[in-house]
GUTI-132531 format. One record per residue (C-alpha): residue number from 1; residue in one letter; chain; z negated, x, y negated. Coordinates in Angstrom, 2 decimals. Each point is the difference from the previous one (the first is absolute). Example, Ala and Ser with C-alpha at 12.3 -4.5 7.8 and 13.67 -1.06 7.14 Angstrom:
residues 2
[r 1 "A" "A" [-7.80 12.30 4.50]],
[r 2 "S" "A" [0.66 1.37 -3.44]],
END
This chain:
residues 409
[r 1 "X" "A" [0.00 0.00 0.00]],
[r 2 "X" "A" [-0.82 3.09 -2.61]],
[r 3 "X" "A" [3.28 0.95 0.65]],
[r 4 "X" "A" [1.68 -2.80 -1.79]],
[r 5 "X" "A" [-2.60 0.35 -3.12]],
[r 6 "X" "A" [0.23 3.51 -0.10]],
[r 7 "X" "A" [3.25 0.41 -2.15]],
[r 8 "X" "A" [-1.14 -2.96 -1.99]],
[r 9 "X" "A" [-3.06 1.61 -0.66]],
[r 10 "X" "A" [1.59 3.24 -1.75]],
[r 11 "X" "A" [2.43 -2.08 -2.37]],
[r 12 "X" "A" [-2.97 -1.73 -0.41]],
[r 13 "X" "A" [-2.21 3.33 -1.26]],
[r 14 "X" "A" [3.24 1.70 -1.41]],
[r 15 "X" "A" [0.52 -2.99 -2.47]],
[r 16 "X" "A" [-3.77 -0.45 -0.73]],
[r 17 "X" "A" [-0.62 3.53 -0.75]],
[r 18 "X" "A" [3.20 0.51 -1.67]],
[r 19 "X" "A" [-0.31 -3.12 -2.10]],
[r 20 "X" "A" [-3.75 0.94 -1.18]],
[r 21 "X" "A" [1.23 3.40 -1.66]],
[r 22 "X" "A" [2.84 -2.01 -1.49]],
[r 23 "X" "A" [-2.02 -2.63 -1.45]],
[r 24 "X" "A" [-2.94 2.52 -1.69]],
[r 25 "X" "A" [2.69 2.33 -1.48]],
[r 26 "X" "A" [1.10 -3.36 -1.80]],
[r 27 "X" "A" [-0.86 -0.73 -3.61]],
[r 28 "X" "A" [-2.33 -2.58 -0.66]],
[r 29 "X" "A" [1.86 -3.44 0.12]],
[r 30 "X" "A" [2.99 1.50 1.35]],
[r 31 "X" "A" [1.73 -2.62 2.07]],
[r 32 "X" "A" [1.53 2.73 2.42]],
[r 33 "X" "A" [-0.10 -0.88 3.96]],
[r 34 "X" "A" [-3.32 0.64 0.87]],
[r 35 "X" "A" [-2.12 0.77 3.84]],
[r 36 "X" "A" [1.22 -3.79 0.91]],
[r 37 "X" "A" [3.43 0.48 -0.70]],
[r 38 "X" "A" [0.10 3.29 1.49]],
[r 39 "X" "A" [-1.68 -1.62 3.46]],
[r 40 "X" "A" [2.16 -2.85 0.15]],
[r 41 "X" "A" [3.00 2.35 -0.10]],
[r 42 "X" "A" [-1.21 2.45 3.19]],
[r 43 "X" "A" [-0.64 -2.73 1.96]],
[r 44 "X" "A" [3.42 -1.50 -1.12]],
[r 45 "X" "A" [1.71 2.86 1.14]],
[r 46 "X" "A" [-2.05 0.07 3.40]],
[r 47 "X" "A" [0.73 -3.40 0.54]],
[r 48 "X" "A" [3.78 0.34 -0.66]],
[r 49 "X" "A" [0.26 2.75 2.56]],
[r 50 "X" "A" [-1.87 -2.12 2.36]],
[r 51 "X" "A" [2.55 -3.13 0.31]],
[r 52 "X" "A" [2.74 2.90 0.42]],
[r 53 "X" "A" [2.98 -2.01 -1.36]],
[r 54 "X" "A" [2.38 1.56 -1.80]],
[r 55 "X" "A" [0.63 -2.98 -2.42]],
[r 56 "X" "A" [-3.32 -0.76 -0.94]],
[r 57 "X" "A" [-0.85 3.44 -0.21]],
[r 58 "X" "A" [2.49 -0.13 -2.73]],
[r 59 "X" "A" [-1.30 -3.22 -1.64]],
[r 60 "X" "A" [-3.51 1.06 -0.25]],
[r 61 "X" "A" [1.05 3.44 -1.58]],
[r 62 "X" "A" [1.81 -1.18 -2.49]],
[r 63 "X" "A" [-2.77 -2.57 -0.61]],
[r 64 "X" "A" [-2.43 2.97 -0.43]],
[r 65 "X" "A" [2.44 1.79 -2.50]],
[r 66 "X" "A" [0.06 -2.63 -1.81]],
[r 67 "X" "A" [-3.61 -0.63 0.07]],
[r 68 "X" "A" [-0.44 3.72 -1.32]],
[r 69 "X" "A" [2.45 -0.24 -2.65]],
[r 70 "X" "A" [-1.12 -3.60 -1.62]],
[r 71 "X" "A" [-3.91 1.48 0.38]],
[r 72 "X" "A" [1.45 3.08 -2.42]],
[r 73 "X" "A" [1.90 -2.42 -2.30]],
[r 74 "X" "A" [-2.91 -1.90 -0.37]],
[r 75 "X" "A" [-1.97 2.74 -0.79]],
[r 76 "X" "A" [1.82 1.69 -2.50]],
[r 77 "X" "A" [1.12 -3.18 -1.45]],
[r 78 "X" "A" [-2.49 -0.31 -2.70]],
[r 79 "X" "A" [-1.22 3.68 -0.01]],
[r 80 "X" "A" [1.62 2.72 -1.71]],
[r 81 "X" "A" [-1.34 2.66 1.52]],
[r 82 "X" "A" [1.95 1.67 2.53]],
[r 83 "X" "A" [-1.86 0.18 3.32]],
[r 84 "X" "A" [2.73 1.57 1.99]],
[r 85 "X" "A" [1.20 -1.10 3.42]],
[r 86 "X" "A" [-2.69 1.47 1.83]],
[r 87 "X" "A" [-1.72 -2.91 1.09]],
[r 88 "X" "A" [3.61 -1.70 0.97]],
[r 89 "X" "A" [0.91 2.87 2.04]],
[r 90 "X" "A" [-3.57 0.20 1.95]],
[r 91 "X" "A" [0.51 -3.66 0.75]],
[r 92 "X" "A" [3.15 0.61 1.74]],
[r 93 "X" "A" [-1.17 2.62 1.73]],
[r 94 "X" "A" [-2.64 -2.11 1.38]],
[r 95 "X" "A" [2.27 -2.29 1.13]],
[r 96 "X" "A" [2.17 2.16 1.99]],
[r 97 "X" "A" [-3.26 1.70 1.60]],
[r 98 "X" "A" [-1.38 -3.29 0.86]],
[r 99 "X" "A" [2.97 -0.37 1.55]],
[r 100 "X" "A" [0.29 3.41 1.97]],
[r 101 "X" "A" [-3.19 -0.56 1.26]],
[r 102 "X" "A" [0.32 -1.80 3.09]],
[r 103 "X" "A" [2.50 2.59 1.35]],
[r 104 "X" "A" [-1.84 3.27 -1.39]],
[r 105 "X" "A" [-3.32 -0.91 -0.56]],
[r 106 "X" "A" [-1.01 3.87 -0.77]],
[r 107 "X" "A" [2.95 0.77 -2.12]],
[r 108 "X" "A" [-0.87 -3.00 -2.79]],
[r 109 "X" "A" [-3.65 1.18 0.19]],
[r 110 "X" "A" [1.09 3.43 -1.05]],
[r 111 "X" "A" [2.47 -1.24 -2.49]],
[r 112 "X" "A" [-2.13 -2.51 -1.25]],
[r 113 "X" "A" [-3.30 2.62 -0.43]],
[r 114 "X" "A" [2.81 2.20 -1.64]],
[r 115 "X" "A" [0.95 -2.39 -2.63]],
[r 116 "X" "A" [-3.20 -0.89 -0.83]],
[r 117 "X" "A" [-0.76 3.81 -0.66]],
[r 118 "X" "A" [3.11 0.37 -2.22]],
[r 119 "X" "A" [-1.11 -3.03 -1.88]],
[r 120 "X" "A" [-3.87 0.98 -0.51]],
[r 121 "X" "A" [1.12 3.44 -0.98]],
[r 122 "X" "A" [2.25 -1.38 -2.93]],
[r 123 "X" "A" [-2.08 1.85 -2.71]],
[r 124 "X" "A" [0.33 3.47 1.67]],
[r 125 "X" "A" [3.75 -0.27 1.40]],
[r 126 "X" "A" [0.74 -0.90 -3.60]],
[r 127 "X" "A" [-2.34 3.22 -1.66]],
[r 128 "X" "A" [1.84 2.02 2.30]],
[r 129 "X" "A" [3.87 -0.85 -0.36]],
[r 130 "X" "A" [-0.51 -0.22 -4.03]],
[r 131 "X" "A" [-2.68 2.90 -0.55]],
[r 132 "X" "A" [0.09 2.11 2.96]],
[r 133 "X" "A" [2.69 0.27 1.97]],
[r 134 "X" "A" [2.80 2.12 -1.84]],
[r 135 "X" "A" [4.01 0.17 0.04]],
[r 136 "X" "A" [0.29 3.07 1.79]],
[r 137 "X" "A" [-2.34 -1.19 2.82]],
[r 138 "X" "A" [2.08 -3.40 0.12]],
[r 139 "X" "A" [3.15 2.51 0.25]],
[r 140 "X" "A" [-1.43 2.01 2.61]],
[r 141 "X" "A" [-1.12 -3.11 2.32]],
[r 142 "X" "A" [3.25 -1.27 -0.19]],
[r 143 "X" "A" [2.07 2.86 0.87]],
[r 144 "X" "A" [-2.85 0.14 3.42]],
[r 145 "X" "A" [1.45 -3.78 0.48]],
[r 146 "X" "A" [3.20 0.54 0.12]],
[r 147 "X" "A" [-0.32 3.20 2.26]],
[r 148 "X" "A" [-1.85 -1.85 2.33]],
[r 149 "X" "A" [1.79 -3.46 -0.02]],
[r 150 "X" "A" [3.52 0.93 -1.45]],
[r 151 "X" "A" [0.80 3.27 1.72]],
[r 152 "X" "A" [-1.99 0.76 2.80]],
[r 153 "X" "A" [0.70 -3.09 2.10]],
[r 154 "X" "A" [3.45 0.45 -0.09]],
[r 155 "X" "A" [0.39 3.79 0.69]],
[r 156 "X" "A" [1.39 1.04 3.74]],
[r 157 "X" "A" [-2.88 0.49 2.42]],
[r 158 "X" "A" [1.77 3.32 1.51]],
[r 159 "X" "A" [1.07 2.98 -0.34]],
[r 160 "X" "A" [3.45 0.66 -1.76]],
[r 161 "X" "A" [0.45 3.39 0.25]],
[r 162 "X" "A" [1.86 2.39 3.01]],
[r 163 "X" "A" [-3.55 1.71 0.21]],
[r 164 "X" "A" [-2.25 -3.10 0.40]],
[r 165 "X" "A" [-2.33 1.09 -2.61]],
[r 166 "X" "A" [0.71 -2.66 -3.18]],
[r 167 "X" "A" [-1.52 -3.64 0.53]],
[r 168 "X" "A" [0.75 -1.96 -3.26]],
[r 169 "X" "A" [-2.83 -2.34 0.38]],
[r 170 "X" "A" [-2.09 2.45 0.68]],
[r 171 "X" "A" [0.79 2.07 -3.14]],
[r 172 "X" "A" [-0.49 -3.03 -2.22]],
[r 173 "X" "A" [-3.20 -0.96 1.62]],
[r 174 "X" "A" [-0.56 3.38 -0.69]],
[r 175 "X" "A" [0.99 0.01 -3.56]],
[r 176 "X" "A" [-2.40 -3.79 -0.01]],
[r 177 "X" "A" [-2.76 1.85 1.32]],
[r 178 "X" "A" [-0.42 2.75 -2.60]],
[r 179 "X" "A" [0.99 -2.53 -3.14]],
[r 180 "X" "A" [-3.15 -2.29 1.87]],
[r 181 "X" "A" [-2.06 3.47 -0.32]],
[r 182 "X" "A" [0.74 1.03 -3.61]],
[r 183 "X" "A" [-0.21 -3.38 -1.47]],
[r 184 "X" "A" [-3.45 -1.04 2.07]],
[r 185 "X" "A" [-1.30 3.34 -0.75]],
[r 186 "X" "A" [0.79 -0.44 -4.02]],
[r 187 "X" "A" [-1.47 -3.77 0.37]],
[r 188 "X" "A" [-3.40 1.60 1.97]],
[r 189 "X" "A" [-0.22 2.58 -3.17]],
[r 190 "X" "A" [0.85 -2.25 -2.71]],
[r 191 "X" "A" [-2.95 -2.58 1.40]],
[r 192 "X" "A" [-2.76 2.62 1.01]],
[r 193 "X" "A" [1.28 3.05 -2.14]],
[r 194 "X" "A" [-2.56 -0.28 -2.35]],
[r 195 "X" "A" [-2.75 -0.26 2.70]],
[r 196 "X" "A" [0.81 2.94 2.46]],
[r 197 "X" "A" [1.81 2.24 -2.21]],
[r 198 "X" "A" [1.73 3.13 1.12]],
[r 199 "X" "A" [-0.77 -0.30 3.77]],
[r 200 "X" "A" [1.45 -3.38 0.62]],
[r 201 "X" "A" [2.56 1.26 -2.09]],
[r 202 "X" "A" [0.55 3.39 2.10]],
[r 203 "X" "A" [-0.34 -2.05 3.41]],
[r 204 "X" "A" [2.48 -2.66 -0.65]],
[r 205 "X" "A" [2.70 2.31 -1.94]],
[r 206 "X" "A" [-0.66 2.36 3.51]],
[r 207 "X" "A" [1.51 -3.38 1.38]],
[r 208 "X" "A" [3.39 0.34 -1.94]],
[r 209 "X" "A" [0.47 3.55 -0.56]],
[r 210 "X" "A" [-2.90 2.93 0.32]],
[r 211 "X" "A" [2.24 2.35 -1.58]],
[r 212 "X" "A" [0.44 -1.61 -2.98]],
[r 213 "X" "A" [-4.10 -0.52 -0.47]],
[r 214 "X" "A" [-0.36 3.55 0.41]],
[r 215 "X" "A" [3.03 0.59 -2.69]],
[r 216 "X" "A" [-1.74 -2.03 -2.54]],
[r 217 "X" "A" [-4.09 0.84 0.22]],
[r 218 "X" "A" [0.58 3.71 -0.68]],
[r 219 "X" "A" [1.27 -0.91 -3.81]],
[r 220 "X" "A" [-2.67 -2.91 -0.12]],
[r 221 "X" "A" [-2.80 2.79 0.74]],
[r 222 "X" "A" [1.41 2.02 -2.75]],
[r 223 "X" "A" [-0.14 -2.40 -2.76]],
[r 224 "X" "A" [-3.29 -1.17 1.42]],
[r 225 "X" "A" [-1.89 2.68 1.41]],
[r 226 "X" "A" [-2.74 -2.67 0.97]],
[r 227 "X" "A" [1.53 -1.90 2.32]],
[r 228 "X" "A" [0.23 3.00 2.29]],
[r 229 "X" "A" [-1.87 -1.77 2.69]],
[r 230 "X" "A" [1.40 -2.72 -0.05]],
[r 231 "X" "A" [3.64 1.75 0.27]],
[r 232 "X" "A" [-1.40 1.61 2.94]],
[r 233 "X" "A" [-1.20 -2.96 1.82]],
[r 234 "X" "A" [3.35 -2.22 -1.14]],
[r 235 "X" "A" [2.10 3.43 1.64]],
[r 236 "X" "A" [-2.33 -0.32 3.06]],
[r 237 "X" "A" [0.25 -4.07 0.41]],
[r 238 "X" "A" [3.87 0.24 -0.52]],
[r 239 "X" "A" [0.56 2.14 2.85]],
[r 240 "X" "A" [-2.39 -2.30 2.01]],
[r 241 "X" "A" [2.08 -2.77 -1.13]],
[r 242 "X" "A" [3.12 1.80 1.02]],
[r 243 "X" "A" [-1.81 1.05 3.75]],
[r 244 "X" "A" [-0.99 -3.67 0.04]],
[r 245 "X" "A" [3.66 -1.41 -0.71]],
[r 246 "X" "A" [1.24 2.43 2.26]],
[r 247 "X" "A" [-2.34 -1.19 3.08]],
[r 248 "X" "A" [1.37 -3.56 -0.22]],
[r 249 "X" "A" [3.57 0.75 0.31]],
[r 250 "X" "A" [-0.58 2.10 3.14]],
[r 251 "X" "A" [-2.37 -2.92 1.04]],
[r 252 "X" "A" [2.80 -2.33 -0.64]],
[r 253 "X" "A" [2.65 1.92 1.36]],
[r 254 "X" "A" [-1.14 1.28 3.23]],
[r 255 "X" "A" [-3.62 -0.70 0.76]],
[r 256 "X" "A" [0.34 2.66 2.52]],
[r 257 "X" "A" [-0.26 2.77 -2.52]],
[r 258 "X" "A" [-2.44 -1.75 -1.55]],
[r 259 "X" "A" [-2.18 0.44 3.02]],
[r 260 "X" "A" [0.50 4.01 -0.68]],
[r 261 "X" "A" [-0.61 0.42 -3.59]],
[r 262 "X" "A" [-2.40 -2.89 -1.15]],
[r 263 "X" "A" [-3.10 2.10 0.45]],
[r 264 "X" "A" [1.10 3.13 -1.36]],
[r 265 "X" "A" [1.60 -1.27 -2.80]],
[r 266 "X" "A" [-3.04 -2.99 -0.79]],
[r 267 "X" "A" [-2.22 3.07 -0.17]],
[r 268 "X" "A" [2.03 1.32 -2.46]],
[r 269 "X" "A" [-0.34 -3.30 -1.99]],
[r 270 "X" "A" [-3.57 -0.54 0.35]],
[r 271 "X" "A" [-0.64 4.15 -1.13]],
[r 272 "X" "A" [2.02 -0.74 -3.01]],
[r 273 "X" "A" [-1.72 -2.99 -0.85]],
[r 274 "X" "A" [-3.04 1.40 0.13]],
[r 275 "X" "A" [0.87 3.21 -2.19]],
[r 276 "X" "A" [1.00 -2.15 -2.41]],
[r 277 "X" "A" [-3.05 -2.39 -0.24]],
[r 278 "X" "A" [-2.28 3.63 -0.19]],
[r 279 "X" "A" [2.37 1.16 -2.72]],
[r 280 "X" "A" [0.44 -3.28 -2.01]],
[r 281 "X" "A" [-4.34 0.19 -0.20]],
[r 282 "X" "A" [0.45 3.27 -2.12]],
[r 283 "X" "A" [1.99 -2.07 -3.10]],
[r 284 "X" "A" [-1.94 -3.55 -0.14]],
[r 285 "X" "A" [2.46 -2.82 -0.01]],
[r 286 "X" "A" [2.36 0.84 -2.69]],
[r 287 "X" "A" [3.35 -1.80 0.39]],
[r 288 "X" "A" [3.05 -0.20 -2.02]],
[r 289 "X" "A" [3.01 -2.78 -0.28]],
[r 290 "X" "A" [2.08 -0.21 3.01]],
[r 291 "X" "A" [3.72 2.07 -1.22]],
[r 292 "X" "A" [1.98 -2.05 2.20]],
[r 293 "X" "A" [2.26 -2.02 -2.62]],
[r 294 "X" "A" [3.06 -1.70 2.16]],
[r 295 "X" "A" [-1.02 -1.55 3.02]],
[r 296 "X" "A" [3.22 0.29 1.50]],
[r 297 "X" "A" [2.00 3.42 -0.60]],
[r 298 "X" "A" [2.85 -1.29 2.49]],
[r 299 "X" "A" [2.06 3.40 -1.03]],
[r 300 "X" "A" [-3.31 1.55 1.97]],
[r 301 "X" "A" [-0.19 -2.12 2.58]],
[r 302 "X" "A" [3.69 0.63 1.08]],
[r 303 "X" "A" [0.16 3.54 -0.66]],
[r 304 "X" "A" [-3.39 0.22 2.74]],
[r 305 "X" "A" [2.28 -2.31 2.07]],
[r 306 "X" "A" [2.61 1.83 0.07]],
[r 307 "X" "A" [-1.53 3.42 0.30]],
[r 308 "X" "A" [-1.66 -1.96 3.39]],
[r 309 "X" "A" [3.44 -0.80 1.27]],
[r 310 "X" "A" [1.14 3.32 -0.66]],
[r 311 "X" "A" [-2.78 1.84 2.21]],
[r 312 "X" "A" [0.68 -3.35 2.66]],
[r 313 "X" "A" [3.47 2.03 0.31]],
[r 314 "X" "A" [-0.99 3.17 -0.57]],
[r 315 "X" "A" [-2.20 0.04 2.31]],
[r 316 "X" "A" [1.67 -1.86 2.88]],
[r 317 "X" "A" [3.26 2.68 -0.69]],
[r 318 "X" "A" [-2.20 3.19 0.35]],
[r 319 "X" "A" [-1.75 -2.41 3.49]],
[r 320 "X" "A" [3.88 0.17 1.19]],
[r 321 "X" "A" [1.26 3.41 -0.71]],
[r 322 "X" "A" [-2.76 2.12 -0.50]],
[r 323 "X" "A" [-2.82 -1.69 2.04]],
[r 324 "X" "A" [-3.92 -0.27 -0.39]],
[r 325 "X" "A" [-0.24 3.18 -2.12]],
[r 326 "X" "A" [2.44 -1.85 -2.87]],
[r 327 "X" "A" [-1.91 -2.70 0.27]],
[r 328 "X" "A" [-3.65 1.63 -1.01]],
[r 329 "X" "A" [1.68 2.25 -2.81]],
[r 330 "X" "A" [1.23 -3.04 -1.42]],
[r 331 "X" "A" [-3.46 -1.76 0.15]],
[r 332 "X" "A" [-1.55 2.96 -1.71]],
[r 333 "X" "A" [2.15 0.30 -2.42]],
[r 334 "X" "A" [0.22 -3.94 -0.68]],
[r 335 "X" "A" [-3.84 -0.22 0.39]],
[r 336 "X" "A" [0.23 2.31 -2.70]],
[r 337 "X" "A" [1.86 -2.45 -2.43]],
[r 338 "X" "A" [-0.86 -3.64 1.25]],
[r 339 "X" "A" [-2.37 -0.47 2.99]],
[r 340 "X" "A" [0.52 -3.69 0.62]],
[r 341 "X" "A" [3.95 0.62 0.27]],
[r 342 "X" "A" [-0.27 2.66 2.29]],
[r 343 "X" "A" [-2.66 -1.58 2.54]],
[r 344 "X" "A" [2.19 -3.14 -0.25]],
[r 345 "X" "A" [3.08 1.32 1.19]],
[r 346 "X" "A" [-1.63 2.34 2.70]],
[r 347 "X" "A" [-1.68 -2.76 1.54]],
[r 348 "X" "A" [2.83 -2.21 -0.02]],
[r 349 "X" "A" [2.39 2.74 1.95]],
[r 350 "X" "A" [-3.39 0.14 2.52]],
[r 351 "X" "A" [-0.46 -3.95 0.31]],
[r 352 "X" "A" [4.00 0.25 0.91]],
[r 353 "X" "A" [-0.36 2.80 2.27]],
[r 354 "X" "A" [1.71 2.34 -1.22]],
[r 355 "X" "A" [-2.87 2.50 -0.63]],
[r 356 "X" "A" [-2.44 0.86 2.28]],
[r 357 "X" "A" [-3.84 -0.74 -0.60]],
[r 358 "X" "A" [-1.14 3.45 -0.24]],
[r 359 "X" "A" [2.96 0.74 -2.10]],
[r 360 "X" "A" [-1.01 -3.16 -1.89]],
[r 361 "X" "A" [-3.73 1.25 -0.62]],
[r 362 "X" "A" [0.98 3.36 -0.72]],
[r 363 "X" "A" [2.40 -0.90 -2.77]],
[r 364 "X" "A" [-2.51 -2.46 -1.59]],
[r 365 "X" "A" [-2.57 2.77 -0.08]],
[r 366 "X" "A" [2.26 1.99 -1.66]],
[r 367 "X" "A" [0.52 -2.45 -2.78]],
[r 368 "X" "A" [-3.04 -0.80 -0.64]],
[r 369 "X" "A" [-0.57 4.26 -0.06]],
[r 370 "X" "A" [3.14 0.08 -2.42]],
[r 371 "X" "A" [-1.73 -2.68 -2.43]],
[r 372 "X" "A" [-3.03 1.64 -0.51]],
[r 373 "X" "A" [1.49 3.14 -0.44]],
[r 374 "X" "A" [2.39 -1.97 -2.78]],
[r 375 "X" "A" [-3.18 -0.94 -1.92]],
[r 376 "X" "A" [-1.60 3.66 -0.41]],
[r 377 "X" "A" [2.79 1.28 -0.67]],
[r 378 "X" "A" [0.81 -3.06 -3.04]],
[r 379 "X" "A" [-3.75 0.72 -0.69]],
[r 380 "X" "A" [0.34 3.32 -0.96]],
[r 381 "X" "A" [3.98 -0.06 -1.30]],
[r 382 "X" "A" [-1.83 -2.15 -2.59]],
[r 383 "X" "A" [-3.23 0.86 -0.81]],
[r 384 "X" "A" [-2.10 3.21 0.84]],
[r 385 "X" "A" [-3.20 -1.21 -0.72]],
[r 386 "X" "A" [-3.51 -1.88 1.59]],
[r 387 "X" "A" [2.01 -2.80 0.85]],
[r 388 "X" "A" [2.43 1.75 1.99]],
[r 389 "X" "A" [-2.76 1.67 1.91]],
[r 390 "X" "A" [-2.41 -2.43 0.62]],
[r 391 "X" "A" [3.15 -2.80 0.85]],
[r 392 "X" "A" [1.52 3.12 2.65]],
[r 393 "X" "A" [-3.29 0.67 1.52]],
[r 394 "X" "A" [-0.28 -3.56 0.51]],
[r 395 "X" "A" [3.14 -0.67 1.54]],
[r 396 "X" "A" [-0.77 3.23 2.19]],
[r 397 "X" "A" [-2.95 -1.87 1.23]],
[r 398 "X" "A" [1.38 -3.13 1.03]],
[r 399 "X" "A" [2.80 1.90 1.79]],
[r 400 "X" "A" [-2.46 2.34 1.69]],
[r 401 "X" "A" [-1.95 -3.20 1.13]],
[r 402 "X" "A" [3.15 -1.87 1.52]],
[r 403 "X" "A" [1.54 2.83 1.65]],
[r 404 "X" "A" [-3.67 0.99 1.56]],
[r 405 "X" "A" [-0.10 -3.87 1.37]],
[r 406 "X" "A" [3.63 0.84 1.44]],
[r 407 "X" "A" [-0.84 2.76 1.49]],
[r 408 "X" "A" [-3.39 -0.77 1.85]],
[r 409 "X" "A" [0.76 -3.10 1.11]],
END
């Protein structure tokens, strides 16, 4: 017996609840549908998907447009303030979840709980898309859109080339996946910027590009010679930002790899963490304004791209002609340039079976050794002073710790 109540029941809440926050966020007086209205309407549509004929089904939708439109007629008729269609809408909505409701039950509840959200959160939804939200971040979420829904979808799920190295799709989900990175990490700064400083800053820039937090901090130290712990600890939380990144895409390439290098290179993560909590102690909790202006540089998300697919082939000619020993050069030497790129295409060639795992592991080690190595050396191209040391001896730490974990165990 519930069973015939039950979807009658959720129109029944959906309208109630629905039509309460409609009638409060009235004006006094207002003659606007009300909790009633709003009711009468779920159960309408409940009841029209219950007789299941196509004509009446018809009938009493039209009926309940008309209902909704006469109720705003009447409203505005004698007002002239401009309430917008809000309440209209909401009522039609109603309806057609009422309606849904005996065939998805679940589905209108989540709808209907979603609605009601967007409507009780008026005040803030309209703060943020007047006040808040800016042009370039509009821009930026866009151009994600139509990457994801315009471009990817219809890309060839293959390979196209004589080598079997180039996937489209998987380039642009590549090309997604690093836009997702640089405009989340800008959106996480922008928000808490002001709160964690230079460390969330260093950790989620490490997530993007490591190389280009340590090619910035040495000329921030200079102009502000206090901030040199902080600089440190932003240097050490970028490259455990880049160590973390580079974890998940051997975890979601080939979780057998992952088996090999999660505890060596987590130890790695956790040293550098710690380092820079113990350093961060020595400057208080200074923090300045995140520098990250455009939240989508799409020139820098395509040259990473394409530097990726570049090592993909690179890397999977030297597996052909040259053979495992081509294969870790190239990962130092593209560890030493872009880590993520380089442990992304080796473990692609492994999960495909081209390269062998101890070939595999080798080569990733070697990256990893060719991107710390890439940082001194930046360190000290650019600035021969404490921060330089006490960043390198840092980094020599945390690479001491992880290879001791790979070694012992």
């Amino acid at each position: 017996m519930f069973e015939y109540f039950h979807p009658f029941a959720i129109s029944l809440m959906i309208g109630l609840l629905i039509g309460i926050e409609r009638e409060r966020s009235h004006p006094k007086g207002s003659q606007a549908m009300g909790v009633r209205t709003f009711v009468l309407l779920a159960l309408l549509g409940s009841l029209a998907a219950w007789v299941h004929e196509a004509g009446l089904t018809i009938t009493i939708s039209v009926f309940a447009l008309a209902a909704i439109l006469a109720g705003y007629f009447r409203s505005t008729a004698k007002q002239q303030t401009d309430f917008g269609l809000t309440t209209e809408f909401s009522g039609a909505v109603v309806y057609v979840l009422g309606y849904i409701s005996l065939r998805a039950p679940l589905l209108a509840a989540i709808l209907g709980g979603a609605v009601l959200l967007v409507l009780l959160a008026r005040k803030g939804l309209h703060t943020f898309s007047r006040s808040l939200i800016k042009t370039q971040e509009i821009q930026a979420a866009v151009t994600i859109l139509i990457i994801a829904l315009g471009i990817l979808p219809f890309l060839p799920n293959y390979t196209i080339d004589p080598w079997q190295l180039f996937n489209p799709r998987r380039y642009c989900m590549l090309v997604l996946v690093l836009a997702a990175i640089q405009f989340g990490g800008y959106i996480s700064i922008r928000i808490f910027g002001q709160k964690l400083g230079m460390m969330l800053m260093g950790y989620l820039g490490g997530l993007v590009s490591s190389t280009a937090i340590y090619a910035t901090l040495p000329r921030l130290v200079h102009e502000r010679p206090t901030l040199l712990y902080n600089a440190v600890s932003a240097a050490i939380l970028a490259t455990t930002g880049t160590l973390t990144e580079f974890l998940l895409i051997i975890a979601f390439v080939s979780p057998q790899l992952t088996a090999t290098l999660l505890l060596p290179v987590l130890t790695t993560i956790i040293v550098g963490i710690l380092l820079a909590l113990i350093i961060i102690r020595n400057n208080g909790a200074s923090s300045i304004e995140p520098q990250h202006t455009n939240p989508l540089d799409l020139k820098s998300v395509l040259r990473i791209s394409c530097y990726i697919a570049g090592m993909l082939i690179l890397i999977g000619v030297a597996n052909n002609y040259i053979g495992a020993k081509g294969v870790q050069l190239l990962s130092f030497l593209g560890g030493s340039f872009e880590l993520h790129s380089t442990a992304l295409a080796t473990s692609v060639l492994f999960a495909e079976g081209k390269i062998l795992l101890n070939a595999t592991i080798f080569a990733l080690l070697l990256a990893v050794t060719g991107s710390f190595l890439a940082k001194m050396i930046l360190l000290w191209s650019l600035a021969r002073d404490r921060f330089a040391a006490i960043t390198t001896g840092c980094l020599l730490i945390m690479y001491a710790a992880g290879a001791a974990v790979y070694w012992l165990f």
